[in-house]
C-alpha positions as CSV (number, residue, x, y, z in Angstrom):
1,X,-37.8,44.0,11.1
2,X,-34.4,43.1,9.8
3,X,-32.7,45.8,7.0
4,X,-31.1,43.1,5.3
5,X,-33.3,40.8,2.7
6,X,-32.1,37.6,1.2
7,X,-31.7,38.6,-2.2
8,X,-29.8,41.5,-0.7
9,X,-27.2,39.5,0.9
10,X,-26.6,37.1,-1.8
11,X,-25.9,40.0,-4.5
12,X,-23.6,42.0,-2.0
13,X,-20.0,41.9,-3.8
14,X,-18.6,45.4,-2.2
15,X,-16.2,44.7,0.9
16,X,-17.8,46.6,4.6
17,X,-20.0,45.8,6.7
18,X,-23.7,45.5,6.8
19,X,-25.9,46.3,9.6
20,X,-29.1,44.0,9.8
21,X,-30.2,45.5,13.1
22,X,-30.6,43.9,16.8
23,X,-26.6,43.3,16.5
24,X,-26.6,41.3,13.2
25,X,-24.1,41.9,11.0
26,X,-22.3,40.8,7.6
27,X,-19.1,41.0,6.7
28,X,-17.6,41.1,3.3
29,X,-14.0,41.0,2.6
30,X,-12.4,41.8,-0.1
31,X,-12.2,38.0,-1.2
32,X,-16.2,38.0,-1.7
33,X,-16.9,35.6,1.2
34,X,-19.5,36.7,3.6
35,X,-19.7,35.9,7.2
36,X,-21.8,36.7,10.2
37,X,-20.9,38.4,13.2
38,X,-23.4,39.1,16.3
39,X,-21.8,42.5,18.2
40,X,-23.5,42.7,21.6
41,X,-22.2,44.2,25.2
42,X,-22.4,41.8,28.3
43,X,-21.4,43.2,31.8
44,X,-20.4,46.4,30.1
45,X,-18.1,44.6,27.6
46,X,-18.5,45.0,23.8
47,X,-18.4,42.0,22.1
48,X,-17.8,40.4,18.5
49,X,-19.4,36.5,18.4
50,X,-19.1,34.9,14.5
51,X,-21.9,33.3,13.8
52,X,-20.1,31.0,10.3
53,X,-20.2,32.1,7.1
54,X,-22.7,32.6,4.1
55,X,-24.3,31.2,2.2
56,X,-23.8,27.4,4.8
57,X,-25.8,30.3,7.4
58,X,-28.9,32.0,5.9
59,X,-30.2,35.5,6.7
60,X,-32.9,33.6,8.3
61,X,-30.7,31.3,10.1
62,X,-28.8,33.9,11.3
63,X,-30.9,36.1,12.8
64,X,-32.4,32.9,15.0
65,X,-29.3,32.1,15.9
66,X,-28.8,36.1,17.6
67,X,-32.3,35.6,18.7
68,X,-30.8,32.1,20.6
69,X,-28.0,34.5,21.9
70,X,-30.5,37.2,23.0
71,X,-32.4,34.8,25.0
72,X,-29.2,33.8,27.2
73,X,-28.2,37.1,27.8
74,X,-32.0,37.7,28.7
75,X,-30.8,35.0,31.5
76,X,-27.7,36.3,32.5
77,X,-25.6,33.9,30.5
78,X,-22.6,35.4,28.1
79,X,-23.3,33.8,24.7
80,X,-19.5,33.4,23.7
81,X,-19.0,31.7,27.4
82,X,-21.7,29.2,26.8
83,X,-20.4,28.5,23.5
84,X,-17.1,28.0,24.5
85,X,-18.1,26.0,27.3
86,X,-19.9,23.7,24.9
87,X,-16.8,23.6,22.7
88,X,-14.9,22.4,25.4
89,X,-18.3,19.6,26.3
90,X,-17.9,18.2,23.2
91,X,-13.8,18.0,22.7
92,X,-14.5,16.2,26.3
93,X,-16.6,13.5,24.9
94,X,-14.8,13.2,22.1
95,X,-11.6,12.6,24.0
96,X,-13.5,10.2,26.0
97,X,-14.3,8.2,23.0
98,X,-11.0,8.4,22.0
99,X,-10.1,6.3,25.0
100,X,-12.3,3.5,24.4
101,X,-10.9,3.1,21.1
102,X,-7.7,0.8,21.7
103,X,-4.8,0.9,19.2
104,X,-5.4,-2.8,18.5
105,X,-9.2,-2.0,17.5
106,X,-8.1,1.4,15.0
107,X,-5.5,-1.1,13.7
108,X,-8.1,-3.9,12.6
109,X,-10.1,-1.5,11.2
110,X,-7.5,0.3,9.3
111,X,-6.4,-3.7,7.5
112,X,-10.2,-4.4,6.7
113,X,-10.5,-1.2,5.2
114,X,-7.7,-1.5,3.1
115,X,-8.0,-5.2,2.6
116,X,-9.7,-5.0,-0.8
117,X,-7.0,-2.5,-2.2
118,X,-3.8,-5.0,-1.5
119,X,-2.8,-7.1,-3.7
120,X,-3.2,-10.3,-2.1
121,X,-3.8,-11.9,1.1
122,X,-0.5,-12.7,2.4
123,X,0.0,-8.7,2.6
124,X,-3.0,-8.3,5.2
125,X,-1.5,-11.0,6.9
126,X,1.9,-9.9,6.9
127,X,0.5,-6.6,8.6
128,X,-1.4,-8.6,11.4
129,X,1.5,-10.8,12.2
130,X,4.1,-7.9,12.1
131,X,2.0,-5.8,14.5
132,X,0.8,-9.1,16.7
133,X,4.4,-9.6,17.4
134,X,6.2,-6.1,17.9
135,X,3.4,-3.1,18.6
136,X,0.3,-5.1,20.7
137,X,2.4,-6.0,23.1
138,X,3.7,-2.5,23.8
139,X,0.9,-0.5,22.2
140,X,-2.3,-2.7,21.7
141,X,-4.0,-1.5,24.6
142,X,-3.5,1.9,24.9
143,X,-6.0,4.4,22.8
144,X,-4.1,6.0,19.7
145,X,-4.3,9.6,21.8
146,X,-1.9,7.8,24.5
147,X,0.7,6.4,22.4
148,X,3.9,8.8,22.4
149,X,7.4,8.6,20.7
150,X,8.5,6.4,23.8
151,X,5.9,4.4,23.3
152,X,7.2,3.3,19.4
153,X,10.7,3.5,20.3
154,X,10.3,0.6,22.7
155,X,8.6,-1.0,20.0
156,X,11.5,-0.6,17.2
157,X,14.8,-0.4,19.3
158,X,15.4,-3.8,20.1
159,X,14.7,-5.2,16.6
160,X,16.3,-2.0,14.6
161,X,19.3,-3.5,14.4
162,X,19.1,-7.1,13.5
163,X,15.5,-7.2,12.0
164,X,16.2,-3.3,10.4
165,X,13.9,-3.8,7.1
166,X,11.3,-5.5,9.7
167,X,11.3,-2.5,12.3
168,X,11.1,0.1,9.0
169,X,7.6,-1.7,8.2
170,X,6.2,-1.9,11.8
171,X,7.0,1.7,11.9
172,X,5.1,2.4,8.8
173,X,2.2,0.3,9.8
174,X,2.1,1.8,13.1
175,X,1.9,5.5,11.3
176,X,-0.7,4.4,8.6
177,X,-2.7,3.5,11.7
178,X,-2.8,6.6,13.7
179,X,-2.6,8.9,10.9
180,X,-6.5,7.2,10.4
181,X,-6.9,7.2,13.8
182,X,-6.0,11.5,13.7
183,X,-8.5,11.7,10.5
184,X,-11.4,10.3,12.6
185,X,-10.4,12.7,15.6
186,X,-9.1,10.1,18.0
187,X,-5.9,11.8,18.5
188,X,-3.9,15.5,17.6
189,X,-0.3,16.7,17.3
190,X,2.8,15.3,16.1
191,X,2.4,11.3,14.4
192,X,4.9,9.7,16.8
193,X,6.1,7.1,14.4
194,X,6.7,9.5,11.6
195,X,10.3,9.3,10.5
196,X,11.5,12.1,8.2
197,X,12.3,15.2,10.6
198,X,10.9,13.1,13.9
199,X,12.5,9.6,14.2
200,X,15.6,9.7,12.0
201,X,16.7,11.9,14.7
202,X,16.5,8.9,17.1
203,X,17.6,6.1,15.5
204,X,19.8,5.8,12.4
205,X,19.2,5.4,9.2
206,X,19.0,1.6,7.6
207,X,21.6,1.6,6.0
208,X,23.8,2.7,8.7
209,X,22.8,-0.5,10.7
210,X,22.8,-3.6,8.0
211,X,23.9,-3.8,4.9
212,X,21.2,-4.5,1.8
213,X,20.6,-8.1,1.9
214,X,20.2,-10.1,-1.3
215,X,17.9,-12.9,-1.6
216,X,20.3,-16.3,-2.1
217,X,20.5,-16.8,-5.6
218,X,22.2,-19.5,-7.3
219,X,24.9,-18.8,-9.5
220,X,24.1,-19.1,-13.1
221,X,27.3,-21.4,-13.9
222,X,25.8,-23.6,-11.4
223,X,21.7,-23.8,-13.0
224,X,22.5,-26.4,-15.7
225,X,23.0,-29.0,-13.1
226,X,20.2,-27.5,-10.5
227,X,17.7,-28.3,-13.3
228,X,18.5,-31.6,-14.2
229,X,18.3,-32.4,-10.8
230,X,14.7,-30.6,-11.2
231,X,13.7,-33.0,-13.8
232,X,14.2,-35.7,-11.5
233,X,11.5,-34.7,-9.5
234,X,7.5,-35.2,-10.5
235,X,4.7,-33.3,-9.2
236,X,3.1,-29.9,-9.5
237,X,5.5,-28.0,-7.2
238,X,8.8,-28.8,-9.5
239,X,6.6,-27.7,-12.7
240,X,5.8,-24.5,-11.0
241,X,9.9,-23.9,-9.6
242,X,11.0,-24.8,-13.9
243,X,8.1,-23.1,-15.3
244,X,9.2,-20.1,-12.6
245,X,12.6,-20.2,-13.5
246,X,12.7,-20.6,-17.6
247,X,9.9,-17.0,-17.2
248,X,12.4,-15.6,-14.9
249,X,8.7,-14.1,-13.3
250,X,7.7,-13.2,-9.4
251,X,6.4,-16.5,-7.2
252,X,3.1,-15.4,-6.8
253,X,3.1,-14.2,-10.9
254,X,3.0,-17.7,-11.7
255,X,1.3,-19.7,-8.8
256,X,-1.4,-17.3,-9.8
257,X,-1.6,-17.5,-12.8
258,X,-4.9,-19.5,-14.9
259,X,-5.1,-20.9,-18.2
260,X,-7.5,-18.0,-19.3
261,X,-4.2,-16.3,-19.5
262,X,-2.2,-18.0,-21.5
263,X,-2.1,-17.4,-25.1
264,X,-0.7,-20.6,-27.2
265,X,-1.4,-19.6,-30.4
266,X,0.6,-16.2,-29.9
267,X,3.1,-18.0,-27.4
268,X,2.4,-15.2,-25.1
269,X,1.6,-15.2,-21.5
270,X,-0.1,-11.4,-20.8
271,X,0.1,-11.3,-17.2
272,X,-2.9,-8.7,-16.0
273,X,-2.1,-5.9,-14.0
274,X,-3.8,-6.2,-11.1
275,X,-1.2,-9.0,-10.3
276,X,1.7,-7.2,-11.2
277,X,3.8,-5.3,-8.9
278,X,4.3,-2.7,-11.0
279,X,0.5,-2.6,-11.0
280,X,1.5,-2.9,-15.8
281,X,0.9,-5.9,-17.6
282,X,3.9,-7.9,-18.3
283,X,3.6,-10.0,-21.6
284,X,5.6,-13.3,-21.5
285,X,6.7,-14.7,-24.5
286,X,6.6,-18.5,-24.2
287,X,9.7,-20.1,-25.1
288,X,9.9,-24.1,-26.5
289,X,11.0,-25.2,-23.3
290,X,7.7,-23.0,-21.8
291,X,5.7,-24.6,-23.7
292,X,6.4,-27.8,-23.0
293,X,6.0,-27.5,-19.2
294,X,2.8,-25.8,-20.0
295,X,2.0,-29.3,-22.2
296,X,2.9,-31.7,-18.9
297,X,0.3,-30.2,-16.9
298,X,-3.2,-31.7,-16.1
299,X,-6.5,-29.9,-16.7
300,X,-8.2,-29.8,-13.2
301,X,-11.8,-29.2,-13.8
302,X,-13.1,-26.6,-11.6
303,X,-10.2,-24.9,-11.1
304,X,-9.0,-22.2,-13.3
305,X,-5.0,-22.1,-12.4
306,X,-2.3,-23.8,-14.0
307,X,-0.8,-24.8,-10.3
308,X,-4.5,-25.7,-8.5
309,X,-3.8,-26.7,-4.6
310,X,-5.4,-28.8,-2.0
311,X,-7.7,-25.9,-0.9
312,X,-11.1,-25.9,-3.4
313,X,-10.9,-22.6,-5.9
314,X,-7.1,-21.5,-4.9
315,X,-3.9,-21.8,-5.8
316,X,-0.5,-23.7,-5.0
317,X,0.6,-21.7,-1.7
318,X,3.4,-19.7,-1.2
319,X,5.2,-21.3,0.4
320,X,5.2,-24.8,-2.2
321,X,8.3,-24.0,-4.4
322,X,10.5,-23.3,-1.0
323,X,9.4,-25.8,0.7
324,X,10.0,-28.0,-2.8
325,X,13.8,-26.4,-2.7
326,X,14.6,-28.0,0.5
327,X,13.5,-31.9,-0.2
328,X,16.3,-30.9,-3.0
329,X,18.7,-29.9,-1.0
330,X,18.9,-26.4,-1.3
331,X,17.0,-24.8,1.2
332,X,19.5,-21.7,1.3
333,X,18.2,-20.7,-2.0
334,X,15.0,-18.4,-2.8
335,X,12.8,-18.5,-5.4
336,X,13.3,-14.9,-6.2
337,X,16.6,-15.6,-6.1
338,X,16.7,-17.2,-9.8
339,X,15.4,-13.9,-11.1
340,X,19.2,-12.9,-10.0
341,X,20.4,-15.6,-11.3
342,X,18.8,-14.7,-14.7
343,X,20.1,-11.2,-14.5
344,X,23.6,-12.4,-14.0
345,X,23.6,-14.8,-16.6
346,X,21.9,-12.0,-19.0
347,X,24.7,-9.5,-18.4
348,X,27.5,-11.9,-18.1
349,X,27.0,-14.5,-21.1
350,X,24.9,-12.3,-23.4
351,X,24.7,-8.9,-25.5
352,X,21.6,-7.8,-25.0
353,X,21.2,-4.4,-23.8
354,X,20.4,-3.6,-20.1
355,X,16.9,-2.3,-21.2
356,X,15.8,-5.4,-22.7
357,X,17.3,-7.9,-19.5
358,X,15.0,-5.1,-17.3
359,X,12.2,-5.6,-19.2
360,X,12.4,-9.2,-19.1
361,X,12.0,-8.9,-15.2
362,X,9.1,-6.5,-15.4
363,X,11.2,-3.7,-14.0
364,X,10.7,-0.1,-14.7
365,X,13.3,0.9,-16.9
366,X,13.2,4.7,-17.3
367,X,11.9,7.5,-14.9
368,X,10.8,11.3,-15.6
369,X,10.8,12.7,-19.3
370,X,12.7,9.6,-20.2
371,X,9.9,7.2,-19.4
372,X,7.8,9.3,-21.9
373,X,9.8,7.5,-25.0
374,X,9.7,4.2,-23.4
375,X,6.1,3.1,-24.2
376,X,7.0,0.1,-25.9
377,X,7.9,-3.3,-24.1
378,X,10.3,-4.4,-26.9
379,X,8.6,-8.1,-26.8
380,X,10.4,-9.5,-29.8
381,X,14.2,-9.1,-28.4
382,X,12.8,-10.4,-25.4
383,X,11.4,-13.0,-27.2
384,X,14.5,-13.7,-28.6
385,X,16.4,-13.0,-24.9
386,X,14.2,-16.2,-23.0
387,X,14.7,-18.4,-26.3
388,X,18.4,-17.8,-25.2
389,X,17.9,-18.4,-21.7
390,X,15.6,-21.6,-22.2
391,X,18.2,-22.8,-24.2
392,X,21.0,-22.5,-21.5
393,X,19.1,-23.6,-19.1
394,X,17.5,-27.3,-20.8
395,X,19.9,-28.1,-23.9
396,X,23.6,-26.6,-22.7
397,X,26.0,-29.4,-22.2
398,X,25.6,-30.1,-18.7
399,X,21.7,-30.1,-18.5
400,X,18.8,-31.7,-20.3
401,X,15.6,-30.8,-18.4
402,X,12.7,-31.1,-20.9
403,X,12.6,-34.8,-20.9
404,X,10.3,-37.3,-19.7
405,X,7.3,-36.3,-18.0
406,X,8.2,-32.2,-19.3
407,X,8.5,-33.3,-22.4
408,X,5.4,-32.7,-24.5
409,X,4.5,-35.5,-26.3
C-alpha cells in the first residue's frame, strides 16, 4: 500500500521529496511543480527514471507505470534501456515518414492552407509558378529533412543577380515551407533558406546586386495627351485604365471593385478592407470627371462589378488594362505606374502637403507614437486634391477626355 494519497499529493506545496514506497517518488521544487521519479538499482546500478509530471500523471497512473517498470526488471530488461530504445523506434518511424513526404507535397499543402488567408488568387498562383520554375526542379523531390543550404543556393544563385527581388521571394517561400514542414516534425536543425545570420553570409544583400527598380510611369507633363488618346478608345478595359487613373487607386482596387460599393449620393467610393493592401479602408472621393465614367458604364445583370469579364461571376482580369496599354502604344508603361505619375504631378504642380498626396495613395503615413495622432484620413483636402487632379487630367489645355461615350448624359 502506497504512503502517498491523492489529496495528499495535490495539496503538497513544500519543496523535497516524497517517498510513496516500492521506488515511487515526487518531487517538488521550489517553483511548485511536481514530478515523478521511479529510483530502482539494475545490475547493481542505482537509478533515477522520471516518470512526467503532475498533475498530466496521477498517483494512480504513476504507480502502474513503476508497476510496468517492475515487471521488465522482473524479466531482465533495464526500464530506462527499453525506453530509450523505444525513443529511438519511434524518432525512426518518424524519420521514415519524413522521407515519403516530398518537398513538392509539404509545399502544396502549405498554399492550400494558407489559400483562404491571401488576398487573392493571383498570390497562390504567383507562389506555385515561382516554385514550379526555380525550387522543384532542384528540390521537389527530395523530403524537407534532405534539403541543405547547397541545396537552396543552387536554387537562388543563378537568378540572384538578374531576377534579385524574384530569388528574395523563392527564398522566402522555400522557408515558409519547411519551417511548416519542422512544426509537423518532418525535419530539425538550422532552416536552410533562412537569411538573417545564415544566407546573408553567402550571397549579398539586394541592394548590393540591382538597383530598386521603378515601375514605368509616364511623366505627368505628358498625361494630358495619354488621355485624349484614351478617349478615343471604347470598351470596358479603357473605362477601367481612366477610371484607374483619375482614383489614382491599385489595379486590382478597381477591377474589383462592385457597385454595392459605391456611394453616389455621398460621392464616395469606401473601398473595404479586406481588399486593401494595407488590410484599412480607403475612402475615395469621387471627383466630376469620376462620376461620369461611373455614368458610361452598363449595368450587367448578374454580375456585381463595375468591370464584369468574360468568365460568369468574376471580374476584368489582371492582366486587361496592360494588355489595353499596348493596342495604344505604350506597352513600356504600368498601370501602377500612374500612381507615380499622380505623385509627381502632386508634389510638383500643387501645394498640398505630403500627408494629404500619401493619403490619397492609401499609404501609411506615420509610424510609432506618431501614428497614434493620425486617426483621421483627412477626406475633404483630398477631396479637394483629386478635384485638382481630375481637372488636369480632362479639362487642361491639351486634353479633353470626358466626352462622348464618358460623358454622362
Amino acid at each position: 500500500m502506497g504512503k502517498l494519497n491523492s489529496k495528499q499529493v495535490e495539496n503538497l506545496a513544500e519543496a523535497g521529496t516524497y517517498d510513496d514506497g516500492d521506488g515511487l517518488r515526487l518531487i517538488v521544487k521550489a517553483s511548485g511543480s511536481k514530478s515523478w521519479v521511479f529510483r530502482y538499482q539494475f545490475q547493481g546500478k542505482r537509478r533515477d527514471m522520471g516518470l512526467g509530471g503532475f498533475p498530466a500523471i496521477t498517483l494512480k497512473a504513476a504507480r502502474l507505470a513503476v508497476a510496468d517498470q517492475r515487471r521488465l526488471m522482473s524479466a531482465g530488461i533495464d526500464p530506462m534501456t527499453a525506453r530509450d530504445a523505444e525513443r529511438e523506434r519511434q524518432q525512426e518511424a518518424q524519420r521514415r515518414e519524413a522521407q515519403r513526404v516530398t518537398f513538392k507535397q509539404e509545399a502544396a499543402g502549405y498554399i492550400a492552407t494558407h489559400r483562404a488567408g491571401w488576398k487573392n488568387a493571383k498570390h497562390a498562383q504567383q507562389w506555385e509558378n515561382t516554385l514550379a520554375t526555380y525550387a522543384m526542379p532542384i528540390i521537389g523531390h527530395l523530403s524537407p529533412a534532405e534539403i541543405s543550404t547547397a541545396h537552396v543556393m543552387d536554387i537562388l544563385r543563378p537568378i540572384w543577380a538578374e531576377k534579385t527581388e524574384t530569388a528574395s521571394r523563392v527564398r522566402n517561400r522555400i522557408e515558409l515551407v519547411l519551417d511548416a514542414a519542422k512544426a509537423q516534425g518532418l525535419r530539425d536543425g538550422e532552416n536552410p533558406a533562412r537569411w538573417r545570420g545564415h544566407l546573408d553570409k553567402l550571397l549579398p544583400k539586394r541592394a548590393m546586386v540591382q538597383m530598386r527598380v521603378h515601375h514605368a510611369a509616364l511623366p505627368w507633363p505628358k498625361l494630358p495627351a495619354f488621355m485624349i488618346d484614351l478617349a478615343k478608345h471604347d470598351g470596358l478595359t479603357y473605362r477601367a485604365i481612366c477610371l484607374t487613373i483619375l482614383t489614382a487607386c491599385r489595379t486590382s482596387e478597381v477591377l474589383e471593385a462592385t457597385w454595392s460599393e459605391i456611394d453616389l449620393e455621398s460621392r464616395t467610393w469606401p473601398i473595404p478592407a479586406s481588399r486593401m493592401k494595407g488590410h484599412k479602408e480607403h475612402r475615395v472621393p469621387l471627383s466630376e470627371a469620376t462620376l461620369d465614367v461611373l455614368a458610361s458604364l452598363p449595368r450587367i445583370e448578374g454580375s456585381p462589378y463595375l468591370f464584369p469579364g468574360a468568365r460568369q461571376g468574376r471580374p476584368l482580369s489582371n492582366m486587361a488594362m496592360l494588355m489595353g496599354l499596348r493596342r495604344m502604344g505604350f506597352g513600356d508603361l504600368t498601370m501602377h505606374g500612374f500612381r507615380s505619375t499622380f505623385r509627381d504631378w502632386a508634389a510638383e504642380k500643387t501645394h498640398y502637403p505630403r500627408e494629404v498626396c500619401e493619403l490619397a495613395l492609401a499609404h501609411t503615413v506615420a509610424t510609432g507614437a506618431e501614428a497614434a495622432y493620425w486617426r483621421g484620413d483627412v477626406f475633404e483636402k483630398r477631396r479637394a486634391l483629386m478635384a485638382d487632379w481630375a481637372a488636369y487630367t480632362t479639362t487642361s489645355p491639351a486634353a479633353n477626355i470626358i466626352q462622348g461615350d464618358f460623358k454622362r448624359a
